[in-house]
C-alpha positions in Angstrom: -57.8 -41.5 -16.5 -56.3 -39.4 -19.1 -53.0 -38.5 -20.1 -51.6 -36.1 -22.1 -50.3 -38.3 -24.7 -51.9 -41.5 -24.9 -49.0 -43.7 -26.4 -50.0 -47.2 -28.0 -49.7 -50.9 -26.6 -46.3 -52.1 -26.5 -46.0 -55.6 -28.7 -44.3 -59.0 -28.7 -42.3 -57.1 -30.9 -40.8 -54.6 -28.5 -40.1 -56.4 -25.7 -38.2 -58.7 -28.0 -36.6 -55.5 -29.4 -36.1 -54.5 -25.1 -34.7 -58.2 -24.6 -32.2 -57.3 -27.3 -31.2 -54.0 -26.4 -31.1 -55.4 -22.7 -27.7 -57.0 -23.4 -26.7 -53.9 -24.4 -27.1 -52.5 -21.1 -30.3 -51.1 -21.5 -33.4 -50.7 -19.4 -36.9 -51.0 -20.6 -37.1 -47.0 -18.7 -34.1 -46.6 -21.5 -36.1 -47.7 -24.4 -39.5 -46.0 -23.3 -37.2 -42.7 -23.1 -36.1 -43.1 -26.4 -39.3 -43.2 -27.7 -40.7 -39.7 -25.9 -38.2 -38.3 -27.3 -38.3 -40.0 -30.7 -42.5 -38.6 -30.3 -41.7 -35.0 -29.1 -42.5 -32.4 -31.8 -39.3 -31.1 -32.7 -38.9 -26.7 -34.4 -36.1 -25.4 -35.5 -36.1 -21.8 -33.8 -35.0 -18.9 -36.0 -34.6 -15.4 -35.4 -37.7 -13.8 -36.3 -38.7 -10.1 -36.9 -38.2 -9.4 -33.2 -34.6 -9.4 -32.6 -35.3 -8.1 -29.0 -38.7 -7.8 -26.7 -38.8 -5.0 -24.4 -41.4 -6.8 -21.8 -43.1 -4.0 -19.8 -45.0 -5.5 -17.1 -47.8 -3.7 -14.7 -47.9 -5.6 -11.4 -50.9 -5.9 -9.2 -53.6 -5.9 -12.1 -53.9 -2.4 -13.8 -57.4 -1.1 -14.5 -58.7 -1.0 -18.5 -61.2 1.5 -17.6 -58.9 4.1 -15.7 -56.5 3.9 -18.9 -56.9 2.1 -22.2 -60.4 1.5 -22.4 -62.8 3.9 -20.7 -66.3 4.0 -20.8 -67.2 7.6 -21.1 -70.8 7.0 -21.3 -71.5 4.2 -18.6 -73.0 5.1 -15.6 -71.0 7.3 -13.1 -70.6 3.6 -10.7 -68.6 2.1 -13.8 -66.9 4.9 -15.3 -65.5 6.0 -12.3 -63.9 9.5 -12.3 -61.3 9.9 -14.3 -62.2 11.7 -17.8 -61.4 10.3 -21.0 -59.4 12.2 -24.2 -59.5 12.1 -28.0 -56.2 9.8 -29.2 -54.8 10.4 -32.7 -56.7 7.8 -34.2 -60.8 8.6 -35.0 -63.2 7.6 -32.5 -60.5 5.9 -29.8 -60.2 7.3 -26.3 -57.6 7.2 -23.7 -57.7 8.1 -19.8 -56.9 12.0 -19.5 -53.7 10.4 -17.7 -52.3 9.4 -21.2 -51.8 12.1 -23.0 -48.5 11.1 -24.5 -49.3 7.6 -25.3 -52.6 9.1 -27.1 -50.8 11.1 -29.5 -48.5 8.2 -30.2 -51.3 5.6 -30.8 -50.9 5.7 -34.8 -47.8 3.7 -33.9 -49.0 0.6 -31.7 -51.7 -2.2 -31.7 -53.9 -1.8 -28.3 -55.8 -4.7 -27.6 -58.7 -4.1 -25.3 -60.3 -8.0 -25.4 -57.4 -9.9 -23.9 -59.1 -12.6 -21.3 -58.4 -15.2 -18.7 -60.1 -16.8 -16.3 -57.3 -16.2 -13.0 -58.5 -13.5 -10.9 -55.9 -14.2 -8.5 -52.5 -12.8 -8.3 -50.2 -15.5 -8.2 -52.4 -17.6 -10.7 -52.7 -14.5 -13.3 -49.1 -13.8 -13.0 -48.0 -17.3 -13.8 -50.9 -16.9 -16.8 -49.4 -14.2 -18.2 -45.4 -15.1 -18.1 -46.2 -18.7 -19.4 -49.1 -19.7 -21.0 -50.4 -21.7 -18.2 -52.5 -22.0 -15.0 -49.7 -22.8 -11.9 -49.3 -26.9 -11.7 -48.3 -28.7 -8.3 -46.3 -30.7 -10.7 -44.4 -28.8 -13.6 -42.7 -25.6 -13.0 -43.2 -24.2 -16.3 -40.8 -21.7 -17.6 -41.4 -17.9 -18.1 -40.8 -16.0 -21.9 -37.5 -14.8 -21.1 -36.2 -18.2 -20.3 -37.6 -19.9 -23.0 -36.2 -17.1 -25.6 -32.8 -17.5 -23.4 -33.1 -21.3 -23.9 -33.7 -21.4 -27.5 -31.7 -18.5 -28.7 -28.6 -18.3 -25.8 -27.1 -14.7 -25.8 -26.4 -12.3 -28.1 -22.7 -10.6 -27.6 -21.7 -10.3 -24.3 -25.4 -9.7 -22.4 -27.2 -12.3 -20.9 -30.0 -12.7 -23.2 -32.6 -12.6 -20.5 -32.4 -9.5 -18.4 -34.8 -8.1 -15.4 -34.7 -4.5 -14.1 -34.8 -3.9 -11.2 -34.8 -7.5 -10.4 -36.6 -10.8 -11.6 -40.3 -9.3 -10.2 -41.8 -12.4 -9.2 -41.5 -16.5 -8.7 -43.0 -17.2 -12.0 -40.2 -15.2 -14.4 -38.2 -17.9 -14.0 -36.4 -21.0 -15.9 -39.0 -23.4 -14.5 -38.6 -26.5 -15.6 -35.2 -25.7 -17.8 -31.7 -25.4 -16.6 -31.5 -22.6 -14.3 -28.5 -21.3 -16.2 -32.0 -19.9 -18.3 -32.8 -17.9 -15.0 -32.9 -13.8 -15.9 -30.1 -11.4 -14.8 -31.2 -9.0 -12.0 -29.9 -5.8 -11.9 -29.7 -5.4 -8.2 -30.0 -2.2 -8.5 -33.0 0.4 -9.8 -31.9 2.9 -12.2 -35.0 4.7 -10.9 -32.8 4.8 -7.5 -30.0 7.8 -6.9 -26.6 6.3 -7.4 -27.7 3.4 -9.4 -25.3 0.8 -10.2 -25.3 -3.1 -11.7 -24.4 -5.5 -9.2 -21.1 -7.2 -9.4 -20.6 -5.8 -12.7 -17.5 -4.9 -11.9 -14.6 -6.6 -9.7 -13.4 -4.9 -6.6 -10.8 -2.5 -7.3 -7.8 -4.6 -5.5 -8.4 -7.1 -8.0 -7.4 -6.0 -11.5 -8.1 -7.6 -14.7 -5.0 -10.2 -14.9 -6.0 -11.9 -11.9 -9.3 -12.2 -13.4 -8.2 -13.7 -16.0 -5.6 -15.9 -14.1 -8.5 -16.8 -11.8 -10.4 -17.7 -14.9 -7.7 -19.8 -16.1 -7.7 -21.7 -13.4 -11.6 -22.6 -13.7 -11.0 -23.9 -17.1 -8.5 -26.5 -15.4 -11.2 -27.2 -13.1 -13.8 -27.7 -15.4 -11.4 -29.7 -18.4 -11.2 -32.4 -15.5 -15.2 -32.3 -14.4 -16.2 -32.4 -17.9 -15.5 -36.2 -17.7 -18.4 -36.4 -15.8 -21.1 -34.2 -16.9 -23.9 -32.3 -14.7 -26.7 -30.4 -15.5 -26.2 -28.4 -12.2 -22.6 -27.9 -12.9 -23.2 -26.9 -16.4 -25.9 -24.3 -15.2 -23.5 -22.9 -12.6 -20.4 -22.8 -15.4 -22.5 -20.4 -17.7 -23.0 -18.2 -14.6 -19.3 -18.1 -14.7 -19.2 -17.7 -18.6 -22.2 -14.7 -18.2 -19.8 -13.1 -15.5 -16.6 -13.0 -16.8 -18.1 -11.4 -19.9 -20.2 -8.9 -18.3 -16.4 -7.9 -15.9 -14.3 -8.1 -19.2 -16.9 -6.5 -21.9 -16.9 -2.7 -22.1 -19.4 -2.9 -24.4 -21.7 -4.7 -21.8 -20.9 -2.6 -19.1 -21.3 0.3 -21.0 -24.9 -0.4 -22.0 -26.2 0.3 -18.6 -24.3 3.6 -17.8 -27.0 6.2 -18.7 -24.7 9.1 -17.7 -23.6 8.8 -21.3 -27.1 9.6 -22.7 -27.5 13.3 -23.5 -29.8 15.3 -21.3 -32.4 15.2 -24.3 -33.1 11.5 -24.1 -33.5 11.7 -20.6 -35.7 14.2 -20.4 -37.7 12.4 -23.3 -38.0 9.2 -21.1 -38.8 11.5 -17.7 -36.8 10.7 -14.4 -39.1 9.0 -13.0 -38.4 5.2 -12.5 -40.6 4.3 -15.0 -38.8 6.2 -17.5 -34.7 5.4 -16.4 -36.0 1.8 -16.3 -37.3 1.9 -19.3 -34.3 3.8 -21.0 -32.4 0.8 -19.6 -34.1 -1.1 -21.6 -33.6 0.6 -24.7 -30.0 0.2 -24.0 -30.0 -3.5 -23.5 -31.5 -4.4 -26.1 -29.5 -1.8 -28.7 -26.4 -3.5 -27.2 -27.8 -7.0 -27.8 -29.9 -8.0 -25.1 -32.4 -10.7 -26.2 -34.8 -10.3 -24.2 -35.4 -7.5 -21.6 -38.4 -7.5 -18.8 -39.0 -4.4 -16.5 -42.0 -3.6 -13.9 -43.3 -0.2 -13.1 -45.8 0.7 -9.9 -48.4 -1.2 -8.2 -51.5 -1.6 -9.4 -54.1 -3.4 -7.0 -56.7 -1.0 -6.2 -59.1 -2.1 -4.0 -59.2 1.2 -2.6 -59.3 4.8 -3.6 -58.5 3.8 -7.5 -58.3 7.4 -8.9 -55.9 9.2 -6.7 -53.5 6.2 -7.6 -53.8 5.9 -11.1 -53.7 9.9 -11.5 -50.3 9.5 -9.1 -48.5 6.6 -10.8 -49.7 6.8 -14.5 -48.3 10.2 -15.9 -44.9 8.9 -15.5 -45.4 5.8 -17.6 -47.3 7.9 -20.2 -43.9 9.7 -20.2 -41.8 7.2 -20.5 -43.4 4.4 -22.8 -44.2 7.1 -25.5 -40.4 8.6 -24.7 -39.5 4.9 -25.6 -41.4 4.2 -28.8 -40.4 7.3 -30.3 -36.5 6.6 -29.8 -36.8 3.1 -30.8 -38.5 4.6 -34.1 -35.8 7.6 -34.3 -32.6 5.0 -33.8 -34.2 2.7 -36.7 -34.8 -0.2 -33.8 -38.8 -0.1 -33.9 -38.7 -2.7 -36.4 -36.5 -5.2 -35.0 -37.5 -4.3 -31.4 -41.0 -6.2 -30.1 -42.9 -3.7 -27.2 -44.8 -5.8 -25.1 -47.2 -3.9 -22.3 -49.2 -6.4 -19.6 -50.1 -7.1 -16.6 -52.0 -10.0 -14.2 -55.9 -9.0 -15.5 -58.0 -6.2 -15.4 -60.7 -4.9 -12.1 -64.1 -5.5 -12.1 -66.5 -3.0 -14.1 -68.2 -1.5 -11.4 -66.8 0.9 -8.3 -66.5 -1.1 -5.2 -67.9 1.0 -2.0 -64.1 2.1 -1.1 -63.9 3.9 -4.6 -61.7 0.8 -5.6 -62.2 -1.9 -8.4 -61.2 -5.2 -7.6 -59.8 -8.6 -9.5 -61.1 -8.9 -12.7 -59.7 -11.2 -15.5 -62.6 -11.7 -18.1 -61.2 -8.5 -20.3 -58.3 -5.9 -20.1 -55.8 -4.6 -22.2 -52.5 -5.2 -23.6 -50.5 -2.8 -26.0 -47.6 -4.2 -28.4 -45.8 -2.6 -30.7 -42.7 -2.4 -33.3 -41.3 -5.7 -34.7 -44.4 -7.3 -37.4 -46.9 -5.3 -35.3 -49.8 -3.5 -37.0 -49.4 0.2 -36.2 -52.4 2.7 -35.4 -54.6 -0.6 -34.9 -57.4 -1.7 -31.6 -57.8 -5.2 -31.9 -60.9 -6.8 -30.6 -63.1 -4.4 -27.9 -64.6 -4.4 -24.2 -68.8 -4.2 -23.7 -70.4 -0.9 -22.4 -69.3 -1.4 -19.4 -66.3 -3.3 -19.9 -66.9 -6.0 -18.0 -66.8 -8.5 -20.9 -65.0 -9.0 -24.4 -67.6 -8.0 -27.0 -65.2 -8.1 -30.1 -61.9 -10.0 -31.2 -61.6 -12.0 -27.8 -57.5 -13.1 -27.2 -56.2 -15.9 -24.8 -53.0 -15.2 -23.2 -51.7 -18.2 -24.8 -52.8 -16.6 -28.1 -51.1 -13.3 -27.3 -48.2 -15.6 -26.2 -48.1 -17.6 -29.1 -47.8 -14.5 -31.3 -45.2 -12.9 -29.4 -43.5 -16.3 -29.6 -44.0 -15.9 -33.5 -42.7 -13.1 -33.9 -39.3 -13.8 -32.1 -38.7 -16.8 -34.3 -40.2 -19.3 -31.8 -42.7 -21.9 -32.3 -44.9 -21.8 -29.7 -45.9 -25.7 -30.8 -42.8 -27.2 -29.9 -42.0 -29.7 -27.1 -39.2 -29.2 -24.2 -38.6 -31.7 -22.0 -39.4 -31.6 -18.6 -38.4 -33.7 -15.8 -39.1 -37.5 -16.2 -38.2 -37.5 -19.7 -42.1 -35.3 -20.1 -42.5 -33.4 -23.5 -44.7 -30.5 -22.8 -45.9 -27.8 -25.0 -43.9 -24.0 -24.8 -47.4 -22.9 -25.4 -50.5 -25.4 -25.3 -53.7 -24.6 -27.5 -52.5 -21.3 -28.4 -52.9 -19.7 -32.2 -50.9 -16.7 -33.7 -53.5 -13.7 -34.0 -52.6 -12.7 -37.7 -54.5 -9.9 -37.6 -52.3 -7.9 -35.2 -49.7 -8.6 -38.0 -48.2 -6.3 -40.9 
């Protein structure tokens, strides 16, 4: 059998060196503990050049061909129906459905070779928010949670924030203290009289019986703090990310668009992919670490063109309204785009004018913080069923992402029973997407 880390025998020497220690009041469990941990492989994180990541995620699988990457010239039972445009850059098309996005493509990397090997929902979500296939035995922790982990927040936003809500089981802190878990909004900005949940107190409770209330908590916690617990420490920074969010009007402010002129609504579109997104923009110009928003639903099995031409005009609106403000309020370089989703749909037109699961190629688009602008990495076959050029792992595009927020993707967390495991495993930072 093998194991991860194959550590060597133990000698005379040690278990005199466990005898010793034993009088001490050690275990042999003690000493083996000390050793994982004395093996881990230990980073220092540092900010990188993404301050923030804007994590824009398309649920349900969205399909290369009907938007990034289509095939003009294949035969009509792969190209499908939707027609494809001239971008700014020579000799790249877009779907007709992007005309935003293609005149803004001098500013982002697309890569059209990204690659798996999940063609199934739950396993390609958990693929693409961790690095790794799902495990009966490790919950593995999403992005946001890791940045949240390594980092902690910025100001007085949780640094790891979903709108509307956390969008699925894998987003999560995994195998870290949930106190890494993402803020949910509880609310869509997309959604008539949008509001954050809980941000504020009821209005028979005013701020000094917060604070009195808070007060008391402190009392409580001075006395628990003699004996320490994960679980209570998680549920204490809940308490902490609370009473900041209540007392900050800097934090509550960031998610009151009514203060954004008409212009830069109208620039993101009013659709919910475009408030969501301006959200975003919001969070992360306030502070936010790390903000991760879905838009539509993407698993076309049936009828494919009538749903892309119904759901993707508004995110060309918005995700080209968004890049162009990031560039205008000087946040472009500091602020990491990251478009995905679960995998791509198969190359050829299923008999209900659907395409279905398909992870061996798609695309992903990233832009702003150390990403190469005006740039297609790697490419799709003639029928894009296959990566013919510049093939990616999700644990490379990880990886990279990971580098570029200051992270090493390398490094070792512990997970329970005292297990070092990798924040990335087998993953390599794709340099050429890099300025």
């Amino acid at each position: 059998m093998l194991f991860p880390q194959q550590r060597r025998r133990a000698t005379r020497r040690d278990f005199l060196t466990v005898g010793a220690l034993g009088g001490l009041g050690l275990s042999l469990a003690d000493v083996l503990r000390w050793e994982a941990r004395a093996d881990i492989k230990q980073y220092t994180s540092r900010e990188g050049r993404a301050k923030s990541v804007i994590h824009v995620f398309l649920p349900g699988g969205i399909a290369h061909q009907e938007t990034f990457d289509p095939k003009p010239v294949s035969p009509t039972a792969y190209r499908g129906t939707v027609q494809a445009i001239a971008t700014k850059l020579p000799g790249i098309q877009f779907s007709s459905h992007l005309p935003r996005l293609a005149e803004v493509n001098d500013q982002f990397t697309l890569c059209r070779a990204v690659t798996h090997l999940l063609a199934d929902h739950d396993a390609g979500v958990h693929q693409m928010f961790t690095g790794y296939s799902p495990s009966p035995v490790v919950r593995y922790p999403s992005i946001g949670s890791v940045v949240s982990h390594e980092f902690g927040p910025r100001g007085d936003l949780p640094p790891y924030i979903c709108i509307p809500e956390r969008p699925n089981r894998f987003a999560g802190s995994g195998y870290l203290s949930s106190a890494h878990g993402p803020f949910g909004l509880g609310s869509d900005p997309g959604l008539p009289g949008f509001a954050v949940r809980d941000l504020a107190p009821p209005k028979e409770i005013g701020v000094q019986r917060v604070q009195r209330a808070r007060g008391i908590l402190r009392m409580i916690n001075r006395r628990i703090e003699r004996q320490p617990s994960p679980r209570l420490a998680a549920i204490d920074s809940f308490y902490d990310q609370a009473y900041r969010l209540i007392t900050s009007r800097q934090a509550r402010a960031a998610f009151d668009l009514s203060t954004e002129p008409v212009a830069v609504q109208d620039a993101y579109g009013s659709s919910a992919a475009g408030r969501r997104m301006l959200v975003a923009r919001r969070l992360v110009q306030a502070g936010a670490r790390f903000v991760s928003l879905t838009y539509g639903s993407w698993d076309n099995h049936f009828n494919i063109a009538p749903s892309i031409g119904s759901q993707l005009p508004a995110f060309d609106h918005a995700l080209a309204g968004l890049l162009r403000d990031l560039i205008e309020r000087d946040l472009f370089d500091s602020t990491l785009v990251v478009v995905t989703t679960e995998f791509g749909r198969t190359p050829k037109i299923n008999s209900n004018a659907g395409r279905d699961h398909w992870s061996r190629v798609f695309s992903v688009l990233l832009a702003g913080a150390g990403i190469k602008r005006g740039t297609v990495h790697g490419s799709s076959n003639l029928t894009a069923g296959e990566p013919e050029s510049g093939a990616m792992s999700a644990q490379d595009l990880l990886t990279t992402v990971y580098h570029l927020i200051g992270i090493v993707a390398d490094k070792e967390l512990m997970a329970p029973g005292e297990r070092p495991v990798e924040i990335v495993k087998n993953g390599h930072v794709v340099k050429e997407l890099l300025t």
